[in-house]
Backbone as CSV, one residue per row, in Angstrom:
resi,resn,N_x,N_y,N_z,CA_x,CA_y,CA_z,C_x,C_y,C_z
1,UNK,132.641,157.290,132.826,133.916,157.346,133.551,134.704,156.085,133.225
2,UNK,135.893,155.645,132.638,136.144,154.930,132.754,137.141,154.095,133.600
3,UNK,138.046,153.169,132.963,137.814,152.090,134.440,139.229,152.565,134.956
4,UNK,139.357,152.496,136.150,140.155,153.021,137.222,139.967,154.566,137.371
5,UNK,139.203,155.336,136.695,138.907,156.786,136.831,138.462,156.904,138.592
6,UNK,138.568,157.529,139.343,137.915,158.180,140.897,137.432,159.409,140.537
7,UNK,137.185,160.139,139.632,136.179,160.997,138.976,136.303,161.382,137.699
8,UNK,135.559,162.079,137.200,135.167,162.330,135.685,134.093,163.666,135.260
9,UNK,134.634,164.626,135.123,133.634,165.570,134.553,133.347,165.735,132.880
10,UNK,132.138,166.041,132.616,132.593,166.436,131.134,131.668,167.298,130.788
11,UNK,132.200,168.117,129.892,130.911,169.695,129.487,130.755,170.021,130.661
12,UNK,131.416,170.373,131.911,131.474,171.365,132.905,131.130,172.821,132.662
13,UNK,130.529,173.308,132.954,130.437,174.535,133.038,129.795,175.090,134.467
14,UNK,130.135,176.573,134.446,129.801,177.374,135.688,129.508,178.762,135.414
15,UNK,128.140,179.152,135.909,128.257,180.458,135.533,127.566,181.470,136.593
16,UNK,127.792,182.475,136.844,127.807,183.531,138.098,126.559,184.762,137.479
17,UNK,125.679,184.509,138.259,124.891,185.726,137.906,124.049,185.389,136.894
18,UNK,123.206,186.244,136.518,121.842,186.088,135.419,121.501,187.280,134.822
19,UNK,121.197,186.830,133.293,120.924,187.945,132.134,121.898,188.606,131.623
20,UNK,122.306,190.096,131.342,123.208,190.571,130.996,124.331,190.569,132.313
21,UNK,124.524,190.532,132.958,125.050,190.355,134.412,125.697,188.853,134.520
22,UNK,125.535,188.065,133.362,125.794,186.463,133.822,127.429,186.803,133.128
23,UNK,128.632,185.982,134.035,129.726,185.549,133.755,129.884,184.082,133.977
24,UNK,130.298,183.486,132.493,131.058,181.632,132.494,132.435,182.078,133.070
25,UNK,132.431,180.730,134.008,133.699,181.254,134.699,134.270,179.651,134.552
26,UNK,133.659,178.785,134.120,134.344,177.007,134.025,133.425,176.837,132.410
27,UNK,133.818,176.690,131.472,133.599,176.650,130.346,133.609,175.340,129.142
28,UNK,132.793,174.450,129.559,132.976,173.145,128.804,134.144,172.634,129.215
29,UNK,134.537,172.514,130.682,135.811,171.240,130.768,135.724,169.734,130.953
30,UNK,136.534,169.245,129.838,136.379,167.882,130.779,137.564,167.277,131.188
31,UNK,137.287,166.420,132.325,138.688,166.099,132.820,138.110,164.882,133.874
32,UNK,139.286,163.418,133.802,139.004,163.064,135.046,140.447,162.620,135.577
33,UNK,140.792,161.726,136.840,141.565,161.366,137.265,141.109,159.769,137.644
34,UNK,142.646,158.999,137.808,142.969,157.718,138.142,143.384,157.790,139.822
35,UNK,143.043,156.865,140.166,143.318,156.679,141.405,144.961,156.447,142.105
36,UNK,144.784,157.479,142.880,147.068,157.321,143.214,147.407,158.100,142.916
37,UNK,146.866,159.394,141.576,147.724,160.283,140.852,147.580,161.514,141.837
38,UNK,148.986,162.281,140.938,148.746,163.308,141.878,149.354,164.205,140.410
39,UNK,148.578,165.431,141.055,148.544,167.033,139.598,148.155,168.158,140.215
40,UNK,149.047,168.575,138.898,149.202,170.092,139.810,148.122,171.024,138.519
41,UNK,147.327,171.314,139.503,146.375,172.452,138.742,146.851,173.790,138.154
42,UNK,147.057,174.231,137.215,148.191,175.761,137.089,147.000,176.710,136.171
43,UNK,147.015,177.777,136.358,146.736,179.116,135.434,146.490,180.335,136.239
44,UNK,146.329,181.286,135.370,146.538,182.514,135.863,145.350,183.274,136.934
45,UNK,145.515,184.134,137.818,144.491,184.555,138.752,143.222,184.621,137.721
46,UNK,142.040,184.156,137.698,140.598,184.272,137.574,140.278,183.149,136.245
47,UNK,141.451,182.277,136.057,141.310,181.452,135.207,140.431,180.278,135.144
48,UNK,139.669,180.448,136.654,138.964,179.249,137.210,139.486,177.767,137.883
49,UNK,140.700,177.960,138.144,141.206,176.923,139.320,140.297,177.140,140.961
50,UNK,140.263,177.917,141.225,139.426,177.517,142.738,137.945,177.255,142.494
51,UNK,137.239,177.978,141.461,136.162,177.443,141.261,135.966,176.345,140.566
52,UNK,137.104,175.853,140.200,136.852,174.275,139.711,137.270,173.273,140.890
53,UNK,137.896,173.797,141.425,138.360,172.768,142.862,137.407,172.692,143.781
54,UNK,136.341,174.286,144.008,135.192,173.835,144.608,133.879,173.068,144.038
55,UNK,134.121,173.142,143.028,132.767,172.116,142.694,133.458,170.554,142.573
56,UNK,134.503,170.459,142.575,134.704,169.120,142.199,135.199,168.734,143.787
57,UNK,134.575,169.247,144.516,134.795,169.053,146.184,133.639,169.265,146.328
58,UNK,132.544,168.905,145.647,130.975,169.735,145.975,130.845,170.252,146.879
59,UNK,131.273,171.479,146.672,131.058,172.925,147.972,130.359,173.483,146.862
60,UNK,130.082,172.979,145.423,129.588,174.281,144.627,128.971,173.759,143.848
61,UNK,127.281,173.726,143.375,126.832,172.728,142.448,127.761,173.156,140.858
62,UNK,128.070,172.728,139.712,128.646,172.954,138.125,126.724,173.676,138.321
63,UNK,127.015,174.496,136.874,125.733,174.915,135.944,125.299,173.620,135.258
64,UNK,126.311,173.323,134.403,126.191,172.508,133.616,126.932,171.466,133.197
65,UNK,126.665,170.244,132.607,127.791,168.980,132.351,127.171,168.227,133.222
66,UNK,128.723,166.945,133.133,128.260,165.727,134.502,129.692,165.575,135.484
67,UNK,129.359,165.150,136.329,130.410,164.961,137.432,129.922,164.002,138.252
68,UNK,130.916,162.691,137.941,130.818,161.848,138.836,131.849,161.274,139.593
69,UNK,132.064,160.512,140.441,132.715,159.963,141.090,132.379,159.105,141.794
70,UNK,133.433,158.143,141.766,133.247,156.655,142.244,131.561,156.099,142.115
71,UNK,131.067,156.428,141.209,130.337,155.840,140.577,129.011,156.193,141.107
72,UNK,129.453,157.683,142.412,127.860,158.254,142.185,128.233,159.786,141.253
73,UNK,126.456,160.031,140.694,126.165,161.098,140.382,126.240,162.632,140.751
74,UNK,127.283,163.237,141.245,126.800,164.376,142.252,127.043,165.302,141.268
75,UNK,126.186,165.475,140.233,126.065,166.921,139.649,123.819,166.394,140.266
76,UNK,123.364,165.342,140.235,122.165,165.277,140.321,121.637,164.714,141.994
77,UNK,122.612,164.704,142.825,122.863,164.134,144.178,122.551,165.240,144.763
78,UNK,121.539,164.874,146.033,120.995,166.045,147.024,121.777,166.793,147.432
79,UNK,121.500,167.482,148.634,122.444,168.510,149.492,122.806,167.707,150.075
80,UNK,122.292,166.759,151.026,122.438,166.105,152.133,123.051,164.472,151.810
81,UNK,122.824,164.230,150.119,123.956,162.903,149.623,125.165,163.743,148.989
82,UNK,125.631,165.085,148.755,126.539,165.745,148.589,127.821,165.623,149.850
83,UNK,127.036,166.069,151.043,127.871,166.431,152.254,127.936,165.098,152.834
84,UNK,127.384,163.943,153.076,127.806,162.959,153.006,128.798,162.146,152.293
85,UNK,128.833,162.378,150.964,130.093,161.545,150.011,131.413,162.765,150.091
86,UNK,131.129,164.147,150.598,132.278,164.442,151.271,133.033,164.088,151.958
87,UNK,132.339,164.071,153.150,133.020,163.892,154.373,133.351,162.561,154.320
88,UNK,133.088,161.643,153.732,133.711,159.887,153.410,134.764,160.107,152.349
89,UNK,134.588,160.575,151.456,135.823,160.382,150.385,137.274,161.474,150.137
90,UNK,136.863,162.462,150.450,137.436,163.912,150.462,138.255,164.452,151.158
91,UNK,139.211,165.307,151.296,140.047,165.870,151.753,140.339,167.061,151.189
92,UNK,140.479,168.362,152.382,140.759,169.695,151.655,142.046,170.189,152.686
93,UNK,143.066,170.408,151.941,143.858,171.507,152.174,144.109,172.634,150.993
94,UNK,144.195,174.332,152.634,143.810,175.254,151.894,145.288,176.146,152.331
95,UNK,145.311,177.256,151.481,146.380,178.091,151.645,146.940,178.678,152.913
96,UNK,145.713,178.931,153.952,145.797,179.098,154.722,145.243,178.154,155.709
97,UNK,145.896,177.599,156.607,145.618,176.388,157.415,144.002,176.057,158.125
98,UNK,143.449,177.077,158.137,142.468,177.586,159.150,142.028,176.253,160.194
99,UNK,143.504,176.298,161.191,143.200,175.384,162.269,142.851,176.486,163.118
100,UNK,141.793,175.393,164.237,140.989,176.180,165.332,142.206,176.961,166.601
101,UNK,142.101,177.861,166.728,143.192,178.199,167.692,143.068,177.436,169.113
102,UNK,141.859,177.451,169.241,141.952,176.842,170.835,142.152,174.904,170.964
103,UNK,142.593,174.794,169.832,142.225,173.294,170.043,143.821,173.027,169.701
104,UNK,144.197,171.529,170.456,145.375,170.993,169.901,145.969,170.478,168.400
105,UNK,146.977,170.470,168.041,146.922,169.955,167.159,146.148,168.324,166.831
106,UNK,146.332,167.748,167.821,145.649,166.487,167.772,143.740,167.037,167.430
107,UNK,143.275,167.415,168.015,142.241,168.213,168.218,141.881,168.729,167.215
108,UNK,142.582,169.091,166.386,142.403,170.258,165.181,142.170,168.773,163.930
109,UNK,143.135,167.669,164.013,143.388,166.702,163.270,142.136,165.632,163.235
110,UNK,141.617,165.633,164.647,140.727,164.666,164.597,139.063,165.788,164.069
111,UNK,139.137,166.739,164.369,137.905,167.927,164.204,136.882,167.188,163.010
112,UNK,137.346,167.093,161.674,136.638,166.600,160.648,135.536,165.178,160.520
113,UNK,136.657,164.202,161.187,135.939,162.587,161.817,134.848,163.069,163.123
114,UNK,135.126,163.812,163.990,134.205,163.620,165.409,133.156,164.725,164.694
115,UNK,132.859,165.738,163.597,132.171,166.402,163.857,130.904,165.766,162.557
116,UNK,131.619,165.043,161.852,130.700,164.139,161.055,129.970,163.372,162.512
117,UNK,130.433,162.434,163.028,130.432,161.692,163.907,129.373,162.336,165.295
118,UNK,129.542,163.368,165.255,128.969,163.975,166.552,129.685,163.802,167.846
119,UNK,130.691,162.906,167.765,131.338,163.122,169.242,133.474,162.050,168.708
120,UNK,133.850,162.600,169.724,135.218,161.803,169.411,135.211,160.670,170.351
121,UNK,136.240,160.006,169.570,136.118,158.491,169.840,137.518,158.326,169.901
122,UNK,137.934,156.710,170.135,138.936,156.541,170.572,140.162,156.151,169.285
123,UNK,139.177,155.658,168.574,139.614,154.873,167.274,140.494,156.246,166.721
124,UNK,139.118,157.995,166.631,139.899,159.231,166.013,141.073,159.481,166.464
125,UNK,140.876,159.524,167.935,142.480,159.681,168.155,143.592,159.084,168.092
126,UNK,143.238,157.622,168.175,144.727,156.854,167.805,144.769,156.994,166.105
127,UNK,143.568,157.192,165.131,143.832,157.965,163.864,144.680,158.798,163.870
128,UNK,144.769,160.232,164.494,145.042,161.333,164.663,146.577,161.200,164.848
129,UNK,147.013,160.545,165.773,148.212,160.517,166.465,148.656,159.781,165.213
130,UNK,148.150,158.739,164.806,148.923,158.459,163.812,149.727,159.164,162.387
131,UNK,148.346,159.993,162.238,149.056,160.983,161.254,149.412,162.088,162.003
132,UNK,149.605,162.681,162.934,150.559,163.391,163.369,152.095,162.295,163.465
133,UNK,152.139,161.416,163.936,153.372,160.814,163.669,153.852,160.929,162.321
134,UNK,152.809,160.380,161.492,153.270,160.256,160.018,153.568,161.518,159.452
135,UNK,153.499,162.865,159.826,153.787,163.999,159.074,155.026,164.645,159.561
136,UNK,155.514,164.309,160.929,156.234,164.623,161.464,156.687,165.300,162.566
137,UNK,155.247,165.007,163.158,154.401,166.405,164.548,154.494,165.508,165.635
138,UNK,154.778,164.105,165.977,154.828,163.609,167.162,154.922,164.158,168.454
139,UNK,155.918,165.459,168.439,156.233,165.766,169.397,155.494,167.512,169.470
140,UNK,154.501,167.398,168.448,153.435,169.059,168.988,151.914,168.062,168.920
141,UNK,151.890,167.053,169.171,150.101,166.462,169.247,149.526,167.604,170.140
142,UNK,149.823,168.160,171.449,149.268,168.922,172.619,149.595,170.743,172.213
143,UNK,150.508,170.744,171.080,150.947,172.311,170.770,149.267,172.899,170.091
144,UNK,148.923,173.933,170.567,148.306,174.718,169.535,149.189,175.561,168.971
145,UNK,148.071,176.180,167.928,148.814,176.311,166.180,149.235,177.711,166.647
146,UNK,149.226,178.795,167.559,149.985,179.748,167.571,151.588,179.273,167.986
147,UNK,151.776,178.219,168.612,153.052,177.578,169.403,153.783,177.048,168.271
148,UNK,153.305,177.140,166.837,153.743,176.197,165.966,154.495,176.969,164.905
149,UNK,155.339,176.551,163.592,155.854,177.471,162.510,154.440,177.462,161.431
150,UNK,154.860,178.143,160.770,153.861,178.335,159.648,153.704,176.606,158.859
151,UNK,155.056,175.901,158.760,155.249,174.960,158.167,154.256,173.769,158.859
152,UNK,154.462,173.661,160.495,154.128,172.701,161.159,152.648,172.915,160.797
153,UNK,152.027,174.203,161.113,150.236,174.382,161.141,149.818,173.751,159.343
154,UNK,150.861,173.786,158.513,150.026,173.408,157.351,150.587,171.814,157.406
155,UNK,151.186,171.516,157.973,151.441,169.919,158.118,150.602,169.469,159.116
156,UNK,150.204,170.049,160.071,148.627,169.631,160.316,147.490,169.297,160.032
157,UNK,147.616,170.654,158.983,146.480,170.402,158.531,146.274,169.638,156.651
158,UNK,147.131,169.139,156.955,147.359,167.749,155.712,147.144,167.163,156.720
159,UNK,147.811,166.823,157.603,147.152,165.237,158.351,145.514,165.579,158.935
160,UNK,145.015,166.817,159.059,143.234,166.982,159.014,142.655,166.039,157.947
161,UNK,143.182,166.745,156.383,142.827,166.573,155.453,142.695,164.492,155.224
162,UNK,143.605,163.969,156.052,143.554,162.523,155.683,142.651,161.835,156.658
163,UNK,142.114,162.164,157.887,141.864,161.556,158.862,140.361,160.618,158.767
164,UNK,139.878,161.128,157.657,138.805,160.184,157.103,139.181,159.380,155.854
165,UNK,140.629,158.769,156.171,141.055,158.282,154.538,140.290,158.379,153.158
166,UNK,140.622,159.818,152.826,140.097,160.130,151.476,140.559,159.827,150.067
167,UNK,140.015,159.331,149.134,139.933,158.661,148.297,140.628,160.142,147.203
168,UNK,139.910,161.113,147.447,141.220,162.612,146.876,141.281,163.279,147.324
169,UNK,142.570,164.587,147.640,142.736,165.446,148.552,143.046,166.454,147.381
170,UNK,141.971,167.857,147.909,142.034,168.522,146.950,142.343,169.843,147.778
171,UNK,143.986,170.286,147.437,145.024,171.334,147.569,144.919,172.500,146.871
172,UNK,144.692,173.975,147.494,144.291,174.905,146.922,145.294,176.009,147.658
173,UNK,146.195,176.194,146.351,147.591,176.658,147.116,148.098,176.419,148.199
174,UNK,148.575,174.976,148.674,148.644,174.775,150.380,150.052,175.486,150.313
175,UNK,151.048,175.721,149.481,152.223,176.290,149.870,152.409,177.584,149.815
176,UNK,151.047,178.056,149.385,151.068,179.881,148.831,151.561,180.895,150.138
177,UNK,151.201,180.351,151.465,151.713,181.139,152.646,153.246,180.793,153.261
178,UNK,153.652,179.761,152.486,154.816,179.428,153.158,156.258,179.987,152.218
179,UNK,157.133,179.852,152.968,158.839,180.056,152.457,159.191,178.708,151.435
180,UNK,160.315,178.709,150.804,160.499,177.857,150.378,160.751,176.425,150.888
181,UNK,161.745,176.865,152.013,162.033,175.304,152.277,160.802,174.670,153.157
182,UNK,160.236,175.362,153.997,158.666,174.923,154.115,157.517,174.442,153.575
183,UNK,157.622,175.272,151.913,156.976,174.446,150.876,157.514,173.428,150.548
184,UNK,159.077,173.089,150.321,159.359,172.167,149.793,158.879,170.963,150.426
185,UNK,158.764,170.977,152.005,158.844,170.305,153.052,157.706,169.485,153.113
186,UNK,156.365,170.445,152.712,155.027,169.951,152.536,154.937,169.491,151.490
187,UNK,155.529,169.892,150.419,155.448,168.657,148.874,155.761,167.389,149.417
188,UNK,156.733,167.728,149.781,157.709,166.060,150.100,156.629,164.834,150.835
189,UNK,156.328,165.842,151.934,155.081,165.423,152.942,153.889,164.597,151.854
190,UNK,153.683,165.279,151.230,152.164,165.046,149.967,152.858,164.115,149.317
191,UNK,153.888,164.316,148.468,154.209,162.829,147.521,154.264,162.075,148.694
192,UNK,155.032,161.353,149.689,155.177,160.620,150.336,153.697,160.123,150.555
193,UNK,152.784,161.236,151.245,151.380,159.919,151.683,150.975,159.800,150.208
194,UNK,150.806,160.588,149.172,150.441,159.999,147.859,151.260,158.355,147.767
195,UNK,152.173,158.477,147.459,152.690,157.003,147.399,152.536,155.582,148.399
196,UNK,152.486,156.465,149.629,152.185,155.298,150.839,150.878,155.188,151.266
197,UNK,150.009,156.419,151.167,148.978,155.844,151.579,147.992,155.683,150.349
198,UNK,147.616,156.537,149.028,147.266,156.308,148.104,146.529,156.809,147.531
199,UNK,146.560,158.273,148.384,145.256,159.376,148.035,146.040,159.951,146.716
200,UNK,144.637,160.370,146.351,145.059,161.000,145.388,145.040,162.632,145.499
201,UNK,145.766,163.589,145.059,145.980,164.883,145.210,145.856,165.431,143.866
202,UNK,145.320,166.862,143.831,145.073,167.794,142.988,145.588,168.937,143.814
203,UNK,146.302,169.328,143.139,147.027,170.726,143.747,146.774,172.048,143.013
204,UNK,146.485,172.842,143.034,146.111,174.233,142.627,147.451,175.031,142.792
205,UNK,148.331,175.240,141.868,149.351,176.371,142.320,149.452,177.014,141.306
206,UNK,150.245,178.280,141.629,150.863,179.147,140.688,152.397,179.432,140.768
207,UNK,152.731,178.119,141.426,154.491,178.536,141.596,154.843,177.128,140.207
208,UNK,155.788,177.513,139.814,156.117,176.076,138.907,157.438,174.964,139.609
209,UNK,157.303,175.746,140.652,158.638,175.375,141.415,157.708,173.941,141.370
210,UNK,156.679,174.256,142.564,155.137,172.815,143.169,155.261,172.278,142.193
211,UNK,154.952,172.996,140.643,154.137,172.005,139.820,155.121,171.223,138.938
212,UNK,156.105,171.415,138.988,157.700,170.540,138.835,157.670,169.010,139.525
213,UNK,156.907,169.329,140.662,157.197,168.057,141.656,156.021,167.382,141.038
214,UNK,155.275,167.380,140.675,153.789,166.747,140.621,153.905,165.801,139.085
215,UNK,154.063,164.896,138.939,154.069,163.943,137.714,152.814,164.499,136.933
216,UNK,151.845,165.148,137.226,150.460,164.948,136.337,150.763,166.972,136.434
217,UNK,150.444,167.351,135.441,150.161,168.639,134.640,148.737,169.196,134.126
218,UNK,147.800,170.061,134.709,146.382,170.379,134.117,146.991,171.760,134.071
219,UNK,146.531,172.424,133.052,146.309,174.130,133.234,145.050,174.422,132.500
220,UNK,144.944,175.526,133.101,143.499,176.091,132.827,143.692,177.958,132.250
221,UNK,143.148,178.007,131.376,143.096,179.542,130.929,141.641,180.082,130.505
222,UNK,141.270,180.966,131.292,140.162,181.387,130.728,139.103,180.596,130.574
223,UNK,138.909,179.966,131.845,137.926,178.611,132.022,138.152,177.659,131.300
224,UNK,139.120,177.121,130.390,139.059,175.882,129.667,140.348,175.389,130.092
225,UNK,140.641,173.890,129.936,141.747,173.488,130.097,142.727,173.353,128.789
226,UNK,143.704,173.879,128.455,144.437,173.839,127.327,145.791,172.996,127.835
227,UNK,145.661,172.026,128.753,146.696,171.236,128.598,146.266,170.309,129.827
228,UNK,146.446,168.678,129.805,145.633,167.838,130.490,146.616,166.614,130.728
C-alpha cells in the first residue's frame, strides 16, 4: 500500500458458488484510495459495484487477492478483528436509509456508537447532536423518520454513517431513492463533511449527474475496473 493510501486491494477477486455452478463476479481488481478523496463508483447493473463495496466494508470475505487497510490485513483478519476495524474506521450509507422507525432521529444517529459500546453515553449524544446540527436536522433531533422527507431520513443517516468518525464512508446509491434537488442536497451535504471533516467517500452510482460532483472517477464493467 503505499504512502498516504487508507486502503489498497490488488488481484481481488470474488466468486459465487462451486464447480460448474461457480460465477467471478470481482475479477482481478486492483485499486486503492488516499485519504480525503472522494469517488464515484459507476457501471452497469451486475457489473460488481455492490459486491465490491461489500467486501471492501468487510461484510464479505474477497476469494482472492489482498486487501488492506490502514495497515491491517483483513483479507487474513478474523471474524471478530473484521467487525471490530469496522465499527472504528467505517461508515455505510445505503440507498435506502434503513433508520429504525421507533427511534429518534438522534437515536437512530447515535444507534451504531452505543451498540458497539453496549449502552449510550453522554459523549454519543452530544456526538449525535452535533452531526445532526452539522447536516442540517437541528430542529428534527426528537422527529422520527416517518415525520421526516425522504431527503431529511437520508441526511440522517449520513450523520449515522459519521458518528464513529470514520476514516471511509462507503455510499451505495445513497441518492437512488431520492428527487433531484434532494439528491443534490445530500451531495452537497457529502462534499462538505468530505472537506471539513475528512472522511473519505466512495460512492456507488449510476446517475452521472452524482458522479459529475465527485473529483475521483472508478468504473467497473464486467468485474474489472476499466477506468481508475
Amino acid at each position: 500500500m503505499s504512502a498516504g493510501s487508507i486502503f489498497a486491494v490488488t488481484g481481488l477477486t470474488k466468486s459465487f458458488g462451486e464447480g460448474e455452478t461457480q460465477t467471478l463476479v470481482i475479477k482481478g481488481i486492483d485499486l486503492s484510495m488516499a485519504a480525503g478523496e472522494m469517488a464515484a463508483l459507476l457501471g452497469p447493473s451486475g457489473s460488481g459495484k455492490s459486491t465490491l463495496l461489500t467486501i471492501l466494508g468487510t461484510l464479505m470475505r474477497a476469494s482472492g487477492g489482498t486487501h488492506t487497510m490502514l495497515g491491517v490485513d483483513l483479507m487474513h483478519a478474523s471474524e471478530a478483528q473484521r467487525t471490530e476495524f469496522r465499527s472504528k474506521n467505517l461508515g455505510f450509507v445505503f440507498q435506502f436509509h434503513h433508520l429504525l422507525p421507533d427511534l429518534s432521529a438522534l437515536e437512530n444517529v447515535m444507534m451504531p456508537a452505543a451498540a458497539a459500546a453496549g449502552r449510550e453515553t453522554r459523549a454519543m449524544r452530544q456526538r449525535a447532536t452535533e452531526l445532526l446540527d452539522a447536516v442540517g436536522l437541528a430542529d428534527r433531533r426528537e422527529y422520527r423518520p416517518a415525520a421526516m422527507s425522504g431527503g431529511q431520513r437520508q441526511r440522517v443517516a449520513v450523520a449515522r454513517a459519521l458518528i464513529n468518525n470514520p476514516v471511509l464512508v462507503l455510499a451505495d446509491e445513497p441518492t437512488g431513492n431520492l428527487d433531484r434537488e434532494s439528491a443534490d442536497q445530500v451531495m452537497d451535504l457529502i462534499r462538505s463533511i468530505n472537506q471539513t471533516m475528512g472522511s473519505s467517500f466512495l460512492i456507488s452510482t449510476h446517475d452521472e449527474h452524482i458522479a459529475a460532483q465527485c473529483p475521483r472517477r472508478i468504473e467497473l464493467l464486467d468485474g474489472r475496473i476499466i477506468r481508475s
